[in-house]
Chimera marker file (.cmm) of the C-alpha trace (Angstrom):
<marker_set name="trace">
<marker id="1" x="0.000" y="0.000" z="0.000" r="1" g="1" b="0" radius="0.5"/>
<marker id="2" x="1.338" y="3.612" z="-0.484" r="1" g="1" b="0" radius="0.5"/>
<marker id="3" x="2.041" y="5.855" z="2.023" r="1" g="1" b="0" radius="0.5"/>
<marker id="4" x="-0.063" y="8.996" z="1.999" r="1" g="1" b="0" radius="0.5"/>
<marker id="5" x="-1.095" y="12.218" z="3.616" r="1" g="1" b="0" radius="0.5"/>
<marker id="6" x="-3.528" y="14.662" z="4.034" r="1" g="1" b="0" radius="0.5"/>
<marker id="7" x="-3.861" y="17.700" z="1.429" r="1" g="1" b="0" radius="0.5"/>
<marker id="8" x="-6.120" y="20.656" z="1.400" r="1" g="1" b="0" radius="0.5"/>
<marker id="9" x="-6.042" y="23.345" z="-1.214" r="1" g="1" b="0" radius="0.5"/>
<marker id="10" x="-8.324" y="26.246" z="0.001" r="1" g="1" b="0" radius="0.5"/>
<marker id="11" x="-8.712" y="29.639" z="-1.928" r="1" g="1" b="0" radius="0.5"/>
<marker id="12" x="-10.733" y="32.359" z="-0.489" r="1" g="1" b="0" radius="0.5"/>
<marker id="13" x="-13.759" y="31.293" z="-2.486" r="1" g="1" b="0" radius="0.5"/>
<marker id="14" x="-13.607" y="27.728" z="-2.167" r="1" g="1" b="0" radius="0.5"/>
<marker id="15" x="-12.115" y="24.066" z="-1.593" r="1" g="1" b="0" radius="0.5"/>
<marker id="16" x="-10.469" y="23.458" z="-4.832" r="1" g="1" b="0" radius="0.5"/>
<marker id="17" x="-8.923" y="20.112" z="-3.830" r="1" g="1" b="0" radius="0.5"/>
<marker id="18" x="-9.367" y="17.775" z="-0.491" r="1" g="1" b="0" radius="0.5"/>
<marker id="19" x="-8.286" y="14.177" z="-0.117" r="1" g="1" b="0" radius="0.5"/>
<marker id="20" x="-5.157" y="11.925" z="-0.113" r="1" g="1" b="0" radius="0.5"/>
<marker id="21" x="-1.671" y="12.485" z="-1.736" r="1" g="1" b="0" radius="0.5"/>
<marker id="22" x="1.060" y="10.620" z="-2.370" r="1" g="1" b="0" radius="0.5"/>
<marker id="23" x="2.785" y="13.500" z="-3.229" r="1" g="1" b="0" radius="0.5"/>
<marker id="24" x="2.741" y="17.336" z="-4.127" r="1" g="1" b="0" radius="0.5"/>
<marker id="25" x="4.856" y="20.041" z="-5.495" r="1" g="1" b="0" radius="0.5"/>
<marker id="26" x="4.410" y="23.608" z="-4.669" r="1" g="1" b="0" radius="0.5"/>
<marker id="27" x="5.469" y="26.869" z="-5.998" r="1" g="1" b="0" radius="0.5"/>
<marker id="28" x="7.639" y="28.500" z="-2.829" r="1" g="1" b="0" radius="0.5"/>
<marker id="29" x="8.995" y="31.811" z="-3.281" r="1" g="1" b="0" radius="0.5"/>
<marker id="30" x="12.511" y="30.163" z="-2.907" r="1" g="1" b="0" radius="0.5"/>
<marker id="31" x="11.298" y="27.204" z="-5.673" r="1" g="1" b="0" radius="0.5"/>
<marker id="32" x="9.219" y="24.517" z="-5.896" r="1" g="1" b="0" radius="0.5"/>
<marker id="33" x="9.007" y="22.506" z="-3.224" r="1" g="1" b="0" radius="0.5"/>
<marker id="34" x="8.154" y="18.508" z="-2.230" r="1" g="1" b="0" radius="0.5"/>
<marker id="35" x="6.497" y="17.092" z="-0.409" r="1" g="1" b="0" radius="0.5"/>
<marker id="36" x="6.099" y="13.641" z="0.618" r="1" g="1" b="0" radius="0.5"/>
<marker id="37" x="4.331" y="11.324" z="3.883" r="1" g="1" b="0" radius="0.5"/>
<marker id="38" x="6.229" y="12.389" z="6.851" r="1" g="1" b="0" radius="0.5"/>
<marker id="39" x="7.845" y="15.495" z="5.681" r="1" g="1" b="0" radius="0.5"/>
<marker id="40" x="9.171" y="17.782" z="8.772" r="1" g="1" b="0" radius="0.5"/>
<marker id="41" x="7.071" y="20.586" z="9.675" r="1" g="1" b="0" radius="0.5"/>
<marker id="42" x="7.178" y="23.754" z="7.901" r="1" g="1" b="0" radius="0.5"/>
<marker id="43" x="5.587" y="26.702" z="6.745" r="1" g="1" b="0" radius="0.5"/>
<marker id="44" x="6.171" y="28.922" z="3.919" r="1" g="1" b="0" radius="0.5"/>
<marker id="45" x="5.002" y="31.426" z="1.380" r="1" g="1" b="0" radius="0.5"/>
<marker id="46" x="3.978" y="30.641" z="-2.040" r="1" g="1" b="0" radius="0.5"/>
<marker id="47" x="4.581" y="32.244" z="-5.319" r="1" g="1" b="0" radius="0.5"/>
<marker id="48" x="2.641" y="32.322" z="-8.701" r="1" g="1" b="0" radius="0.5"/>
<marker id="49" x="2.838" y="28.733" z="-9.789" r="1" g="1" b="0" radius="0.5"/>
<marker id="50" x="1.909" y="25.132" z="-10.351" r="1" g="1" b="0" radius="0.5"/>
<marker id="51" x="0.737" y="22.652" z="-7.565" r="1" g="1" b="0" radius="0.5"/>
<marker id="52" x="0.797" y="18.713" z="-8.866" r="1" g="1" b="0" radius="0.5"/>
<marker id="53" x="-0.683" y="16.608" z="-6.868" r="1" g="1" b="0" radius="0.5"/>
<marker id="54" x="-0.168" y="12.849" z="-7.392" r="1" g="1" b="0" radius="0.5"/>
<marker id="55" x="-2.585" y="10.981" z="-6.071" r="1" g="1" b="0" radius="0.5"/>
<marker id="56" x="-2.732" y="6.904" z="-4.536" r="1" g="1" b="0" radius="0.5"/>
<marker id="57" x="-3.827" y="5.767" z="-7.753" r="1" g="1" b="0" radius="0.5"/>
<marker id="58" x="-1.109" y="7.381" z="-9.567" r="1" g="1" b="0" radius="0.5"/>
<marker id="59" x="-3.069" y="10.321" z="-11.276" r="1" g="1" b="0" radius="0.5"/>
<marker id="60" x="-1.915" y="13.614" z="-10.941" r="1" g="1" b="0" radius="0.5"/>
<marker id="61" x="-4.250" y="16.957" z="-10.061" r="1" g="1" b="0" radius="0.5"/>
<marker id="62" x="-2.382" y="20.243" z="-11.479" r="1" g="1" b="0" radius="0.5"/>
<marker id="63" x="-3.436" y="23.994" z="-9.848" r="1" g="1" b="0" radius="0.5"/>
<marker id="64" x="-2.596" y="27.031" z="-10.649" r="1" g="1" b="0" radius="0.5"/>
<marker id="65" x="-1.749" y="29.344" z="-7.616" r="1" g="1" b="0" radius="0.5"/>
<marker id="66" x="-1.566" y="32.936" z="-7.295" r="1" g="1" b="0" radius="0.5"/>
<marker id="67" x="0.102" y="32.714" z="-4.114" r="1" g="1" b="0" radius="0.5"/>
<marker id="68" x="-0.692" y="32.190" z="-0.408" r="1" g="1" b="0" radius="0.5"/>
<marker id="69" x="0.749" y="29.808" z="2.061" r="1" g="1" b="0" radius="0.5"/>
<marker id="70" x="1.592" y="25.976" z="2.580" r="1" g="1" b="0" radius="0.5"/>
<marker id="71" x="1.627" y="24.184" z="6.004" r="1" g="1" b="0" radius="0.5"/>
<marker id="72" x="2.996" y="21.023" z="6.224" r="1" g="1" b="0" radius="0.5"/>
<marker id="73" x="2.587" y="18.160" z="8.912" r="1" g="1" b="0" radius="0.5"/>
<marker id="74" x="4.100" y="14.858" z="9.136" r="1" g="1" b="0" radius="0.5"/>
<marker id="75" x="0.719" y="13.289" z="7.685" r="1" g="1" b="0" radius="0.5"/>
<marker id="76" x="-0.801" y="16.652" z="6.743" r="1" g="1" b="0" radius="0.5"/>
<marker id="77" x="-0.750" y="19.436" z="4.504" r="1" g="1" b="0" radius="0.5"/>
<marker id="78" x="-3.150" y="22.710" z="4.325" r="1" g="1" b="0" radius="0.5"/>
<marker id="79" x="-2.166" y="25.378" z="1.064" r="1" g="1" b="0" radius="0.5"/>
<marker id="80" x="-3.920" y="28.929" z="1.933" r="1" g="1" b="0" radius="0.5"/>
<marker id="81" x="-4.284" y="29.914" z="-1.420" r="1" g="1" b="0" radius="0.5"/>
<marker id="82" x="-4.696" y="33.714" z="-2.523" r="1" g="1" b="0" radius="0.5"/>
<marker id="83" x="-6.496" y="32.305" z="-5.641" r="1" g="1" b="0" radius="0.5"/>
<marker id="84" x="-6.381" y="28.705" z="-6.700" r="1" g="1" b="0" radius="0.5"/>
<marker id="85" x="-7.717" y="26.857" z="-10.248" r="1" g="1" b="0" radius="0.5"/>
<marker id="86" x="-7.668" y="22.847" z="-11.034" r="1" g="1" b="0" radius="0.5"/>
<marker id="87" x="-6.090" y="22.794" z="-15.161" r="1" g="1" b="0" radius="0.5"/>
<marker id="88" x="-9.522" y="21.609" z="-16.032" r="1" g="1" b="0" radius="0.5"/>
<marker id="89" x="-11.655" y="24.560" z="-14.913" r="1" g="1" b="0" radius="0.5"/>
<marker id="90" x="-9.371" y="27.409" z="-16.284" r="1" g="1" b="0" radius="0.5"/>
<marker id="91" x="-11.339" y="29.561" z="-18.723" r="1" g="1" b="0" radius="0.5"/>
<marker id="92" x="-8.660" y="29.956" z="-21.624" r="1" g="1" b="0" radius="0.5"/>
<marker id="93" x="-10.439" y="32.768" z="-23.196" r="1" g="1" b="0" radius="0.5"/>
<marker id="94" x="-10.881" y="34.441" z="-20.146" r="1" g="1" b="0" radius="0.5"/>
<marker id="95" x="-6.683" y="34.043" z="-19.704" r="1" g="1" b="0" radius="0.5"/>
<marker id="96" x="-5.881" y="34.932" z="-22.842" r="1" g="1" b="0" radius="0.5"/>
<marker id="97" x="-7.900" y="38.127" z="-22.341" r="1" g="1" b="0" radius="0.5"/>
<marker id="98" x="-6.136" y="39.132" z="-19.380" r="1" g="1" b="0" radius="0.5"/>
<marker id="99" x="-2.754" y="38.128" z="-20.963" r="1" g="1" b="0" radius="0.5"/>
<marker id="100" x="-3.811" y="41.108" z="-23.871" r="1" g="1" b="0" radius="0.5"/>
<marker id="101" x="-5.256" y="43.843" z="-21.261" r="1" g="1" b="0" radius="0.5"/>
<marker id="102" x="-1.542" y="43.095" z="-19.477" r="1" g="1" b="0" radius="0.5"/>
<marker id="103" x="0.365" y="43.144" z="-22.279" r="1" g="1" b="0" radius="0.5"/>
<marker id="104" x="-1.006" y="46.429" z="-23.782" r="1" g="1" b="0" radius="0.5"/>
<marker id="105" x="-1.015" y="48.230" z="-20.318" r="1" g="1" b="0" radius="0.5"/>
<marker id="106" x="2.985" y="47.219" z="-20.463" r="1" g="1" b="0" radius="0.5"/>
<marker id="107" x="3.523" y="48.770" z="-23.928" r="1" g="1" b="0" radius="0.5"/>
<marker id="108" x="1.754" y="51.720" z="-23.060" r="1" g="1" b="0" radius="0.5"/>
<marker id="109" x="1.097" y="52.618" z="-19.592" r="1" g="1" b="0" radius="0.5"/>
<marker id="110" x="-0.205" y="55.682" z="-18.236" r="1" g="1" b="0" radius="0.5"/>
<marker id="111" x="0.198" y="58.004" z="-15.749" r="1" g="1" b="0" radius="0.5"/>
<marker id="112" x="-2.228" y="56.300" z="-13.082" r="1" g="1" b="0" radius="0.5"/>
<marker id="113" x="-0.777" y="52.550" z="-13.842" r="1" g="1" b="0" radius="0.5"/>
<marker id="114" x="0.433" y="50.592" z="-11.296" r="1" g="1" b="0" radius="0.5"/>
<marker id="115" x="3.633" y="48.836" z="-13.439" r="1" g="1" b="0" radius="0.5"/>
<marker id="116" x="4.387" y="46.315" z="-10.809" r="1" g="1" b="0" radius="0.5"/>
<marker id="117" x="0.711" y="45.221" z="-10.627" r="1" g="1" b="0" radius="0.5"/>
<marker id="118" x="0.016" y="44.916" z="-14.131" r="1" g="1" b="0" radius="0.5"/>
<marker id="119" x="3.448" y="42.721" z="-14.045" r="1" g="1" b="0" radius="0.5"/>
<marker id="120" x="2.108" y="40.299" z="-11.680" r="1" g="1" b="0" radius="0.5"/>
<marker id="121" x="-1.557" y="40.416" z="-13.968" r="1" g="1" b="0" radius="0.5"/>
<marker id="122" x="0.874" y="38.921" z="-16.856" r="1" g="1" b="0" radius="0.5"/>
<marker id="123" x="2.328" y="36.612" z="-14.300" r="1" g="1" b="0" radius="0.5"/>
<marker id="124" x="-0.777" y="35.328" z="-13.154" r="1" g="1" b="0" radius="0.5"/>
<marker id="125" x="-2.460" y="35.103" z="-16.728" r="1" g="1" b="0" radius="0.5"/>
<marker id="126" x="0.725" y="32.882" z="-18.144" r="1" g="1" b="0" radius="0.5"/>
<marker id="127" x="0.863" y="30.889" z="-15.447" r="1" g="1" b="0" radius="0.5"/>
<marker id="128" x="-3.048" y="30.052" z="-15.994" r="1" g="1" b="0" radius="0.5"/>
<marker id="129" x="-2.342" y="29.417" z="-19.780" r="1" g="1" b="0" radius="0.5"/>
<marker id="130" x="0.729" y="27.219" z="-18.968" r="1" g="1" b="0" radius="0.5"/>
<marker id="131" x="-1.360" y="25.189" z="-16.504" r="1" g="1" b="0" radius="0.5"/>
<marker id="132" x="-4.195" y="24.772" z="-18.239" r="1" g="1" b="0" radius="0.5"/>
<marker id="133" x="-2.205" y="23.605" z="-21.524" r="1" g="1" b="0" radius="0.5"/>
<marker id="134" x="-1.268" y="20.637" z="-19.309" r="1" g="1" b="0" radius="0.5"/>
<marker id="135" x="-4.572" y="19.492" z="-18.935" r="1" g="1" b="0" radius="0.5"/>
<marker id="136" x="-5.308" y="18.977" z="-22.739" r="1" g="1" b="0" radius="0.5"/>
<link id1="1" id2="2" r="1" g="1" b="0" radius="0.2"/>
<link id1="2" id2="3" r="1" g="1" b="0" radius="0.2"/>
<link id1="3" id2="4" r="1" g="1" b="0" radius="0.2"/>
<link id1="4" id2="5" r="1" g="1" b="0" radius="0.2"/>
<link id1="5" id2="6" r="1" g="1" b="0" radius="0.2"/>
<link id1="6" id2="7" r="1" g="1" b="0" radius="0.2"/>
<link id1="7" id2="8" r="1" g="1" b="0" radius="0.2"/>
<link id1="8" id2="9" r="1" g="1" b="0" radius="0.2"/>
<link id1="9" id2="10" r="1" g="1" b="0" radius="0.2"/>
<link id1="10" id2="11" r="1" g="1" b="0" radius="0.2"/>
<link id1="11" id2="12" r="1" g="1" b="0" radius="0.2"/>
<link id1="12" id2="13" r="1" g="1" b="0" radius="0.2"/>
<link id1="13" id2="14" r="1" g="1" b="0" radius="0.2"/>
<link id1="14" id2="15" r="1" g="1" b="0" radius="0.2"/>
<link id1="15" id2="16" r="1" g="1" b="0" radius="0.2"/>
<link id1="16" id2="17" r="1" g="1" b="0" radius="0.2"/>
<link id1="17" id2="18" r="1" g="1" b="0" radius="0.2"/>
<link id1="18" id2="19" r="1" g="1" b="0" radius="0.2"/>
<link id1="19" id2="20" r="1" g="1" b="0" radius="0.2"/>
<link id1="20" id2="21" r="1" g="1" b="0" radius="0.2"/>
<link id1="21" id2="22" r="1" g="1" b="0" radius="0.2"/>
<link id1="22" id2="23" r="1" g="1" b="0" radius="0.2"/>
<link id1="23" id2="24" r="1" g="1" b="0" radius="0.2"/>
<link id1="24" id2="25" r="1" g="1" b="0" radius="0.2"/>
<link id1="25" id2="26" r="1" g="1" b="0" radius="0.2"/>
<link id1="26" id2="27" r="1" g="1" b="0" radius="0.2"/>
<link id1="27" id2="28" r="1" g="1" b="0" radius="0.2"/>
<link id1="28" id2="29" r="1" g="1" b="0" radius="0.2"/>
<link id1="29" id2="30" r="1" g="1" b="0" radius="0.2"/>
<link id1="30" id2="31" r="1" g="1" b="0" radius="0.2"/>
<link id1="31" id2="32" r="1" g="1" b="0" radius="0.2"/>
<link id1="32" id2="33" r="1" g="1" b="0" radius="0.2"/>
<link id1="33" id2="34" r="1" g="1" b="0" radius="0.2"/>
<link id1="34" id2="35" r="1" g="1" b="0" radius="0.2"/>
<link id1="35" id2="36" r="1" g="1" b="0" radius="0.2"/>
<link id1="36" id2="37" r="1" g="1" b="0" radius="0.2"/>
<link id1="37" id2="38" r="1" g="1" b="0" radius="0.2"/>
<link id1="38" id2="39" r="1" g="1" b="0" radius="0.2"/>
<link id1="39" id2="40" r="1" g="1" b="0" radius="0.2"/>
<link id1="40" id2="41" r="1" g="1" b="0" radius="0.2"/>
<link id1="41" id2="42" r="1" g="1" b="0" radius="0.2"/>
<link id1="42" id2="43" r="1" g="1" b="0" radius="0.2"/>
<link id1="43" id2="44" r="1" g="1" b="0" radius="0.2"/>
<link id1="44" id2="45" r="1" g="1" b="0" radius="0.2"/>
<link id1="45" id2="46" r="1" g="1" b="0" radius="0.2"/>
<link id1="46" id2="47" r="1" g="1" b="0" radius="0.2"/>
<link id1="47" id2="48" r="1" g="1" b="0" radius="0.2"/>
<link id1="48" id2="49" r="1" g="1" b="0" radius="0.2"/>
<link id1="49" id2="50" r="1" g="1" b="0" radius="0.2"/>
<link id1="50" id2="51" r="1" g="1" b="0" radius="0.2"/>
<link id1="51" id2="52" r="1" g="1" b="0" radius="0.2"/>
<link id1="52" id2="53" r="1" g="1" b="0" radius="0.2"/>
<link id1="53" id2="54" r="1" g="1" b="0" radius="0.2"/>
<link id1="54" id2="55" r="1" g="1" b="0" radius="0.2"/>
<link id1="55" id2="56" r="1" g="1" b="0" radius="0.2"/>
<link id1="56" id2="57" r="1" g="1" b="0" radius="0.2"/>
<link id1="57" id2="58" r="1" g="1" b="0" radius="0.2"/>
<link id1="58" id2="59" r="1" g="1" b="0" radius="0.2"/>
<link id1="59" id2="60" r="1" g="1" b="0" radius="0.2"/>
<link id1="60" id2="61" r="1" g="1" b="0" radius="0.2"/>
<link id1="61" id2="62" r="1" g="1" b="0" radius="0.2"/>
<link id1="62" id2="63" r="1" g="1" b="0" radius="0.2"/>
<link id1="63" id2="64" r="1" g="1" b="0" radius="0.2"/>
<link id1="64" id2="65" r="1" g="1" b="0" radius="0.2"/>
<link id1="65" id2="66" r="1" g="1" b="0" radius="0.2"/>
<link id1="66" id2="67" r="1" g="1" b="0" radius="0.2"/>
<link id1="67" id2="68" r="1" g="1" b="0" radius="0.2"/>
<link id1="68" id2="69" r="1" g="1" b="0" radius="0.2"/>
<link id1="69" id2="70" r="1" g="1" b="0" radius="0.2"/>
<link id1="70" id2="71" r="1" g="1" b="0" radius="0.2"/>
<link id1="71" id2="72" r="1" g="1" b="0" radius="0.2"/>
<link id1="72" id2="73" r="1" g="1" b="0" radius="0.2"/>
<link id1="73" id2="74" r="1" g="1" b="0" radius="0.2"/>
<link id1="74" id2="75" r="1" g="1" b="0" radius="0.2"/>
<link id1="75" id2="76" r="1" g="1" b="0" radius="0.2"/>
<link id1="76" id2="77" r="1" g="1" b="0" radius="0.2"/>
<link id1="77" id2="78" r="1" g="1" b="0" radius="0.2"/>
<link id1="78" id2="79" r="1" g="1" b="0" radius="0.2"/>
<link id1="79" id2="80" r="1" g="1" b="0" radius="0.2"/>
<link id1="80" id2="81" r="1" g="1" b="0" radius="0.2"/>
<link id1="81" id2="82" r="1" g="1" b="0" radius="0.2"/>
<link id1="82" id2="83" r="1" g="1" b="0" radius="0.2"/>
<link id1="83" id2="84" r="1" g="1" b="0" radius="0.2"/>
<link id1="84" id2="85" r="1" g="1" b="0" radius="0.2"/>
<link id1="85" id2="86" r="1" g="1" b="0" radius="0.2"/>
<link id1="86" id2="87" r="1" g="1" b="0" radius="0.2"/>
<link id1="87" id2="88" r="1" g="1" b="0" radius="0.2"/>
<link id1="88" id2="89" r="1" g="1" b="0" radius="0.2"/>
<link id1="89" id2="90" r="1" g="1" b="0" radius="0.2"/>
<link id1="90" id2="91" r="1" g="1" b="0" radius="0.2"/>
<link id1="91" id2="92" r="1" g="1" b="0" radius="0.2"/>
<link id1="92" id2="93" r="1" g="1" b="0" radius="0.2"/>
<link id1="93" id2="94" r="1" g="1" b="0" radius="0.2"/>
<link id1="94" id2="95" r="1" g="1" b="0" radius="0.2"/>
<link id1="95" id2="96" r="1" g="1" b="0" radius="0.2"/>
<link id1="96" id2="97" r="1" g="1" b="0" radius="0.2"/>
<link id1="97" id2="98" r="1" g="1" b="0" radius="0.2"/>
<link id1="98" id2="99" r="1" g="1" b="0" radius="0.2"/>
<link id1="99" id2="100" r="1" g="1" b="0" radius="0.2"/>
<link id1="100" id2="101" r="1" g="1" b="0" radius="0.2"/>
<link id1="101" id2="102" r="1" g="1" b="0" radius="0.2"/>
<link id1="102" id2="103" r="1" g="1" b="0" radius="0.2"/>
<link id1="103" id2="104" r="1" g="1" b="0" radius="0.2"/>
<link id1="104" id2="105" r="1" g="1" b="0" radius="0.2"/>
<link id1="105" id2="106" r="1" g="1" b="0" radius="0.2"/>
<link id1="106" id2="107" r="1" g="1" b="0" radius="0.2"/>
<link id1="107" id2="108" r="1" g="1" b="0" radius="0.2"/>
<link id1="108" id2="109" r="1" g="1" b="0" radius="0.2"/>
<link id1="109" id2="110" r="1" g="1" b="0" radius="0.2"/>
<link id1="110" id2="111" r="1" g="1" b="0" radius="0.2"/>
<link id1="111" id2="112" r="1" g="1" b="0" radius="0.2"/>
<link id1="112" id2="113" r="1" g="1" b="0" radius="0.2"/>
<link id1="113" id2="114" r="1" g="1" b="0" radius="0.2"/>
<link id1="114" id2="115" r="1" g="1" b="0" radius="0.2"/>
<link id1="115" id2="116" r="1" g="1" b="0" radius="0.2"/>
<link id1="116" id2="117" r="1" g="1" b="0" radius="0.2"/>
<link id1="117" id2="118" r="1" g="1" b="0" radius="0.2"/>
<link id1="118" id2="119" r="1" g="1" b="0" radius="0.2"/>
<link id1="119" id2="120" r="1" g="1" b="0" radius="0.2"/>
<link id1="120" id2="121" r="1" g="1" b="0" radius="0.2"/>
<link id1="121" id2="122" r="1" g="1" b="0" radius="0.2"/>
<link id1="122" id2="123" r="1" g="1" b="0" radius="0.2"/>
<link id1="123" id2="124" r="1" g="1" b="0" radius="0.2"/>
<link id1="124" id2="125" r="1" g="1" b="0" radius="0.2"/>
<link id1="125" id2="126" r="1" g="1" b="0" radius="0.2"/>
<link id1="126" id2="127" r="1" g="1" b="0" radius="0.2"/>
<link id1="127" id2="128" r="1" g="1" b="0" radius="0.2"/>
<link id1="128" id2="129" r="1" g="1" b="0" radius="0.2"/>
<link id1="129" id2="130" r="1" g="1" b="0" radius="0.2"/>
<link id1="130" id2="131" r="1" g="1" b="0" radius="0.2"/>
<link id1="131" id2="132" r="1" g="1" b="0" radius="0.2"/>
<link id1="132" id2="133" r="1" g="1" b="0" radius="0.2"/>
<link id1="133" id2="134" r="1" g="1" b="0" radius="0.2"/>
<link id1="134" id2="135" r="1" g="1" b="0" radius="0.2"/>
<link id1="135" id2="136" r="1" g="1" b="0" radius="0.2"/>
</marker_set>
């Protein structure tokens, strides 16, 4: 039998994933991160990324993050997500949208833009498009 723990992904809105893992990978503002049964305590910040989740019968669950926090027990592990989508459920249109809006703010930004926040918009909108390419 494999070993497995505990995972939780929460975002503000919602559960997006609850169950047993064999595994996961996280998106920590140092680098991704593993996790495995029995991992020492920790907790840490995440950054725009992927989660993969592999689960006891060997499938894998892929999220994209927008940041938030991970805690991580011996046989559990909560993620706090800021915001939080399964590849599946990503709206591609929607992404691609807020790719363009990002992209054109960039090449010509005005006087009242926030560059740094339209930055992380682009960050968040490829990182959406990259995830949800994976689950095609």
């Amino acid at each position: 039998m494999t070993s497995t723990f505990d995972l939780a992904v929460v975002a503000a809105d919602r559960t997006v994933f609850a169950g047993s893992a064999v595994s996961v990978v996280l998106p920590g503002t140092d680098g991704y991160l593993g996790v495995l049964p029995g991992h020492a305590p920790l907790i840490t910040a995440l950054a725009i990324g992927e989660i993969s989740i592999t689960l006891p019968d060997n499938q894998k669950k892929i999220i994209a993050v927008s940041g938030g926090f991970a805690e991580v027990l011996q046989q559990k592990t909560v993620i706090l997500a800021d915001a939080a989508e399964l590849a599946e459920e990503i709206d591609i249109e929607r992404a691609h949208q807020a790719r363009q809006r990002a992209e054109e703010c960039l090449r010509t930004p005005g006087e009242n833009i926030d560059v740094e926040h339209v930055k992380i918009s682009l960050l968040r909108a490829l990182n959406r498009l990259q995830v949800a390419s994976r689950a095609q």
